[in-house]
C-alpha positions as CSV (number, residue, x, y, z in Angstrom):
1,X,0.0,0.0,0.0
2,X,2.8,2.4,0.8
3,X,4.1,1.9,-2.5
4,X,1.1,3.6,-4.2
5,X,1.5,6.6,-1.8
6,X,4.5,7.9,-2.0
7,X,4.1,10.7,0.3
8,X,2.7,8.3,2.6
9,X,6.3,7.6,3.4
10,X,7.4,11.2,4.0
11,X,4.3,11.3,6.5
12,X,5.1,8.4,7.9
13,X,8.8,9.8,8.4
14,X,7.6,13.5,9.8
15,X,5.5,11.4,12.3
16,X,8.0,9.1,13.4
17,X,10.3,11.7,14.4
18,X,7.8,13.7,16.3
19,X,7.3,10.8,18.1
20,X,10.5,10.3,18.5
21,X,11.3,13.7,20.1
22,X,8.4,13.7,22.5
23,X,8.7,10.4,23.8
24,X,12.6,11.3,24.2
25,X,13.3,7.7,21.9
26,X,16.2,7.1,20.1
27,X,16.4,8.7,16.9
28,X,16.7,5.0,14.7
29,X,14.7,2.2,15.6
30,X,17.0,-0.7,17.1
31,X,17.6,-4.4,15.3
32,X,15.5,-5.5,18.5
33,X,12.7,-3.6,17.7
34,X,13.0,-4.0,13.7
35,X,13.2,-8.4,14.6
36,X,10.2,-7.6,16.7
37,X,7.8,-5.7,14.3
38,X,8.5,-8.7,11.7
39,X,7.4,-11.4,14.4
40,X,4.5,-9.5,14.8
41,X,4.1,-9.2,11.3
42,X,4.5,-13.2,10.6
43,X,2.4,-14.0,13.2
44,X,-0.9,-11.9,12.0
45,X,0.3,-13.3,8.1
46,X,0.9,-17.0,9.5
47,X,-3.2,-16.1,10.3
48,X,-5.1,-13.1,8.5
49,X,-3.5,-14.4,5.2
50,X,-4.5,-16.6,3.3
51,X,-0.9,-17.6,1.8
52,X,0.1,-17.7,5.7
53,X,2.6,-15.1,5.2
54,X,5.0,-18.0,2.8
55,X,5.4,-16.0,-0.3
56,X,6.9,-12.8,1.6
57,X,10.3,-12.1,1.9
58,X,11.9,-11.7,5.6
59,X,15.2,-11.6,7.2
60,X,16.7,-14.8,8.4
61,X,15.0,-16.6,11.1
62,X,11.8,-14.2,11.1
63,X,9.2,-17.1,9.9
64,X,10.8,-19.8,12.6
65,X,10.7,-17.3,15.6
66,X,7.2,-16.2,14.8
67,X,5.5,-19.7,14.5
68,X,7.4,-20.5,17.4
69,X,5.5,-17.6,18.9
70,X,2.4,-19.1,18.3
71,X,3.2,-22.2,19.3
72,X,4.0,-21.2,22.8
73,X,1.1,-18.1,22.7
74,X,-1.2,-19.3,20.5
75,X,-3.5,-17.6,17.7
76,X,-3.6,-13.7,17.8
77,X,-6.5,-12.2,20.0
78,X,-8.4,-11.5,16.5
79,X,-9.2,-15.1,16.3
80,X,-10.6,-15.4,20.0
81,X,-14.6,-14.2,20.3
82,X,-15.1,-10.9,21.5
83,X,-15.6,-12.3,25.1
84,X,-12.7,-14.6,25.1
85,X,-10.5,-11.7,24.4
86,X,-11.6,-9.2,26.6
87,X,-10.4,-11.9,29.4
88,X,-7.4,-12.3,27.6
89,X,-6.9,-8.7,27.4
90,X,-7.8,-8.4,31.5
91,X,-5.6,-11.2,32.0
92,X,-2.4,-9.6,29.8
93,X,-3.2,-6.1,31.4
94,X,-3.5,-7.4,35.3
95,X,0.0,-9.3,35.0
96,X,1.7,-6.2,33.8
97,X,0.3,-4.0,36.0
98,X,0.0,-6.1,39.1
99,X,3.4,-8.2,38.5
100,X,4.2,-9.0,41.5
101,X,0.5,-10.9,42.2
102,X,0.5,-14.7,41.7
103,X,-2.0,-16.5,39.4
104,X,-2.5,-19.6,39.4
């Protein structure tokens, strides 16, 4: 899609670096985060696509690390009901923000 905007990407850039500046991030987006945004990509192709994601290009590694995410996550929340992911979603949010709580 980006490719038939092309000032998409020159948004895209002005945003990124106001973002940048008020968050107070670094000004180039690590390797870490870069490996992660593809894993996260893989994982909704591996799903939301009906190819699965095996006819796109990724860096080395990407596809194995993001089916090994599902495998020990499971699907993304858009494949739970809408009930079943709101208690996902509770569940997610009470273990960041109550970390030190046990669940059993």
């Amino acid at each position: 899609m980006k490719v038939l905007l092309p000032e998409y990407k020159a948004l895209e850039t002005r945003l990124d670096k106001r973002l940048r500046a008020q968050f107070k991030l670094p000004e180039k987006i690590s390797d870490g985060v870069k490996q992660a945004d593809y894993i996260a990509l893989f994982v909704e192709a591996t799903t939301l696509i009906p190819t699965g994601g095996k006819d796109w290009p990724a860096p080395e590694g990407i596809k194995e690390r993001a089916n090994e995410y599902i495998k020990q996550f499971g699907p993304p929340p858009s494949f739970y009901s809408s009930d079943t992911a709101e208690r996902v979603f509770r569940i997610h949010f009470d273990i960041y923000q109550y970390p030190e709580a046990t669940y059993a």
